[in-house]
C-alpha positions in Angstrom: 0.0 0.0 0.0 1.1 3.4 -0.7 0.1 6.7 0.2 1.6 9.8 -1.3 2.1 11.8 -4.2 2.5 15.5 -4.8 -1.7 15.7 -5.4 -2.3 13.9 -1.4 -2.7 17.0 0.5 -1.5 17.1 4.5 -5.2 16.2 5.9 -5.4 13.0 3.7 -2.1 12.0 5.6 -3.8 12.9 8.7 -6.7 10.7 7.8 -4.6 7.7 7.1 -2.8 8.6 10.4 -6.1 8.6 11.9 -7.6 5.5 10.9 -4.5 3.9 11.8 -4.2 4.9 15.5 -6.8 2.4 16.1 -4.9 -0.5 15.0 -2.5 -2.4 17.4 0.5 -4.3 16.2 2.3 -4.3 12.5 -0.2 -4.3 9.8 -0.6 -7.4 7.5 0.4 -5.4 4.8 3.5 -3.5 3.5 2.9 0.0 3.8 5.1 2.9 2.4 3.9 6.8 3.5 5.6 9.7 1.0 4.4 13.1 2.0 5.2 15.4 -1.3 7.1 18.1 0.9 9.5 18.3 3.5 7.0 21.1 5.1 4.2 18.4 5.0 6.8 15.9 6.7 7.8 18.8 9.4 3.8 19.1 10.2 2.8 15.8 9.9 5.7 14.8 12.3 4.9 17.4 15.0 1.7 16.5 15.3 2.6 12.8 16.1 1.6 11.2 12.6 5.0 9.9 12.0 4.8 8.0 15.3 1.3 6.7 14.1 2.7 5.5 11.2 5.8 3.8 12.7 3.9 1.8 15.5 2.3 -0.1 12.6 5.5 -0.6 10.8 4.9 1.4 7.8 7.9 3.0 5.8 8.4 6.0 6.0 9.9 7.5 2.7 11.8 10.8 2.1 9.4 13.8 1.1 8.9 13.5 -2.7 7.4 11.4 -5.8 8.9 7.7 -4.4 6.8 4.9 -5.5 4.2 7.3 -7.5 7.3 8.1 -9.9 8.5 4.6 -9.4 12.1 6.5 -9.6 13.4 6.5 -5.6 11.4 3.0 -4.6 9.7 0.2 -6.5 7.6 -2.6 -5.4 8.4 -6.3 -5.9 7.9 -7.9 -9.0 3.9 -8.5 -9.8 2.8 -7.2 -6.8 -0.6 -5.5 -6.3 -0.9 -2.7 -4.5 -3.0 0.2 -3.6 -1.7 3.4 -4.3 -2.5 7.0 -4.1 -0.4 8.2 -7.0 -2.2 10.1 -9.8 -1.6 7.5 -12.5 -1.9 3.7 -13.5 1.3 3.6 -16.6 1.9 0.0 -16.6 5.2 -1.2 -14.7 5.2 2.2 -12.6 5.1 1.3 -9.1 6.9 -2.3 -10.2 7.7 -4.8 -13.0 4.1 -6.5 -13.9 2.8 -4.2 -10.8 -1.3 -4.8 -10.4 -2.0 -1.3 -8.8 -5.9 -0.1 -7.2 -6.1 3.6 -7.2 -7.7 4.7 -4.1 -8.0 7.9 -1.7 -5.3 7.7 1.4 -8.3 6.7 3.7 -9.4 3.2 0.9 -5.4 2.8 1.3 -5.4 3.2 4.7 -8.2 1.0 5.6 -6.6 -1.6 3.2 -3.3 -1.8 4.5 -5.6 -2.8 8.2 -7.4 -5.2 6.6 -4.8 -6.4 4.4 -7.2 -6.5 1.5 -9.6 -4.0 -0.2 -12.6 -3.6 2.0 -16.2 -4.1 1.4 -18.3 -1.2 0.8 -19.7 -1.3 5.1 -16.7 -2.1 6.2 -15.0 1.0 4.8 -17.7 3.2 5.9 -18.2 1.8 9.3 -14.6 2.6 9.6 -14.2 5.9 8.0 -16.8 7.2 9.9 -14.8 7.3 12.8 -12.9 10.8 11.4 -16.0 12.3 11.0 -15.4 13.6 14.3 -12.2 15.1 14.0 -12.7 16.1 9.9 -12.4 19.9 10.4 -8.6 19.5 12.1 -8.1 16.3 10.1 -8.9 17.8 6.2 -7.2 21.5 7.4 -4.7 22.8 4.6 -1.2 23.0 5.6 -1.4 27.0 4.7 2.7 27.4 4.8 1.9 31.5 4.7 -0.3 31.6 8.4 2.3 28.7 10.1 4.7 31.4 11.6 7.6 28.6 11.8 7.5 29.2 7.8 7.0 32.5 7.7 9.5 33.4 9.8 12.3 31.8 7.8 10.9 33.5 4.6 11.3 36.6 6.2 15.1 36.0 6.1 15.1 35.6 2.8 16.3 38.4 0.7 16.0 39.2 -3.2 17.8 41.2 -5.0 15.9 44.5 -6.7 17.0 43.4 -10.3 15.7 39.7 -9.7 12.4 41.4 -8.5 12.2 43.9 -11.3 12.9 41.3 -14.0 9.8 38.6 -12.4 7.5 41.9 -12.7 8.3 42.6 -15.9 8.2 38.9 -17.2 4.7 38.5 -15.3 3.2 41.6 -16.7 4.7 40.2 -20.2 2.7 37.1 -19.6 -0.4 38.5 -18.7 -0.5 41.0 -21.7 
């Protein structure tokens, strides 16, 4: 099972997290977790996701494409797998690869079960972040988290790099 890619946005990793803080022990399944930033990977580890996902012995991979590129990990030869990447190109995830498409919560509950669930089993379970979906599904909004903003405000640009974007956008928008 795998969940990431850059279009899995910081509450679906929180969902995942979320359905699987229920579950005791390793999962039955291999599971890989990619968030598609390093700021998502800060977040996600502050919070205590990243803890979540290493009780249940998933992998934890470095922030980026991974398996959905099929370029930093692959799965084993003719393996099937649930996946959260955007796309199903043949041999992508892995040589002869049978890959299921699915939101990070179907993943998640599929790594638990160790198969793809019935259609009450996965809403019995997913029901269980309706209570917390206004946290859980929040945007990581990098410009009101003042541990980003602050180390923007350090950066400086230099007035002919500024003056050259503005005229290139104003270009483009002509």
């Amino acid at each position: 099972v795998f969940i990431g890619s850059c279009m899995t946005n910081i509450g679906h990793f929180r969902a995942a997290g979320e359905l699987l803080k229920g579950f005791n022990g390793q999962l039955p399944t291999r599971l890989w977790v990619a968030p598609p930033t390093k700021m998502d990977e800060a977040q996600l580890t502050a919070e205590g996701y990243y803890s979540i996902y290493g009780k249940v012995g998933a992998r934890t991979e470095m922030p980026g494409c991974s398996l959905c590129m099929g370029n930093q990990a692959r799965v084993a030869d003719k393996a099937t797998v649930v996946s959260t990447s955007t796309r199903n190109f043949p041999n992508r995830l892995g040589q002869g690869a049978n890959v299921y498409l699915a939101s990070a919560e179907l993943a998640a509950i599929a790594a638990i079960l160790g198969r793809l669930p019935e259609k009450g089993e996965y809403l019995e379970m997913y029901k269980s972040l309706l209570k917390t979906k206004d946290t859980t599904y929040s945007y990581l909004n990098f410009d009101q988290y003042q541990q980003f903003t602050s180390k923007a405000d350090k950066i400086s640009i230099e007035p002919e790099v500024t003056a050259a974007a503005k005229k290139s956008y104003a270009a483009f928008v002509a």
